[in-house]
C-alpha positions as CSV (number, residue, x, y, z in Angstrom):
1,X,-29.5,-71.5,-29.3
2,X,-26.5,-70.3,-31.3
3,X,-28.3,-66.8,-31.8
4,X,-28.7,-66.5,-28.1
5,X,-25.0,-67.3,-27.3
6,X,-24.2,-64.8,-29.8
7,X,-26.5,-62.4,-28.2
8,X,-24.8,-62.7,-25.0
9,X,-21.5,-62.3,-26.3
10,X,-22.5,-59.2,-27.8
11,X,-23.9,-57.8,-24.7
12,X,-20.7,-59.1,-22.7
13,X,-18.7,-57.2,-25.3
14,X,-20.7,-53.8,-25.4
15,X,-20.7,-53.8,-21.6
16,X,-16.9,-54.0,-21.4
17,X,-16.7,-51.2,-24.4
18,X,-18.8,-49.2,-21.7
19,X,-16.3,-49.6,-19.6
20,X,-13.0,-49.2,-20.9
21,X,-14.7,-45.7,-22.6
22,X,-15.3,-44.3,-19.3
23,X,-12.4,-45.3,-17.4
24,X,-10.4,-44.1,-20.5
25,X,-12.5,-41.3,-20.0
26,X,-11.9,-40.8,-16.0
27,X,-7.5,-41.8,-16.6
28,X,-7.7,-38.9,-19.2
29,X,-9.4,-36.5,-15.8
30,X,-11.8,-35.7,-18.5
31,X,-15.8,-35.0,-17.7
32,X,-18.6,-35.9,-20.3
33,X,-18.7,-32.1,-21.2
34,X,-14.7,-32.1,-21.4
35,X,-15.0,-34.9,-23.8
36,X,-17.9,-33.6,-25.6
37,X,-15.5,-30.2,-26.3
38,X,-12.9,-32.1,-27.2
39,X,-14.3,-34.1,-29.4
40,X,-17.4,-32.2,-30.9
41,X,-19.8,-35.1,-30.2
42,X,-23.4,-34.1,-28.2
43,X,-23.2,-34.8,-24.7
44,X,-26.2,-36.4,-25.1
45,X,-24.5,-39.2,-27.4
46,X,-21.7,-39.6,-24.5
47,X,-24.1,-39.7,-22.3
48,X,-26.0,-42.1,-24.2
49,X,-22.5,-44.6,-24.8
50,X,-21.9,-44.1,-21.0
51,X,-25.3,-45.2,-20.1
52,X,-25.4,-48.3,-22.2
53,X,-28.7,-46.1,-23.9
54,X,-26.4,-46.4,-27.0
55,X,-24.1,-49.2,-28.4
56,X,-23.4,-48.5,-31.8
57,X,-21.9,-44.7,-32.9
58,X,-21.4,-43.3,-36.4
59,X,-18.4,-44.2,-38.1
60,X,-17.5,-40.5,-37.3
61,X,-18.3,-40.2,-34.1
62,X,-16.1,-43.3,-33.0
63,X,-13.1,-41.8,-34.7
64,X,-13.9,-38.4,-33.5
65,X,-14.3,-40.4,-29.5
66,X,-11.1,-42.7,-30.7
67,X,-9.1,-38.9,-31.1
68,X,-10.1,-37.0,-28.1
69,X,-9.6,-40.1,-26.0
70,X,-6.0,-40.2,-27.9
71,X,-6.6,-44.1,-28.8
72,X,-5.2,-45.2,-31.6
73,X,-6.8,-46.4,-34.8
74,X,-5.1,-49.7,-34.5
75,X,-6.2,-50.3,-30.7
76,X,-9.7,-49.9,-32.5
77,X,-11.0,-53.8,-32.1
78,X,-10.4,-53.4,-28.7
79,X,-12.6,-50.5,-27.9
80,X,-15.6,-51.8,-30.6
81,X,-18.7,-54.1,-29.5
């Protein structure tokens, strides 16, 4: 029972990083491909993290999101799931 709880938490979590990444995204008037230049990370991985295809980045990619997004490091347990 826990496990599932935990589950769901998760999920709740990963769904609201979805979120606050693209409306951080949109309040920034970037595009994917805007971001993907700024940042150097594939469309296809932003794409991916938009799309809920893909929850869990590379240590590197999630600083290089975290910079082109300008959010700070310390703002960072905020914007993990």
């Amino acid at each position: 029972m826990a496990k599932t709880a935990q589950s769901a938490e998760y999920k709740k979590r990963c769904e609201d990083f979805r979120q606050m990444f693209i409306a951080r995204r949109k309040e920034l008037e970037m595009t994917q491909n805007d971001l993907s230049m700024k940042s150097g990370v594939s469309i296809e991985s932003i794409r991916a993290l938009e799309g809920g295809r893909s929850s869990n980045p590379s240590f590197l990619t999630a600083i290089k999101l975290l910079k082109a997004l300008k959010i700070k490091i310390g703002e960072l347990n905020k914007w993990t799931c």
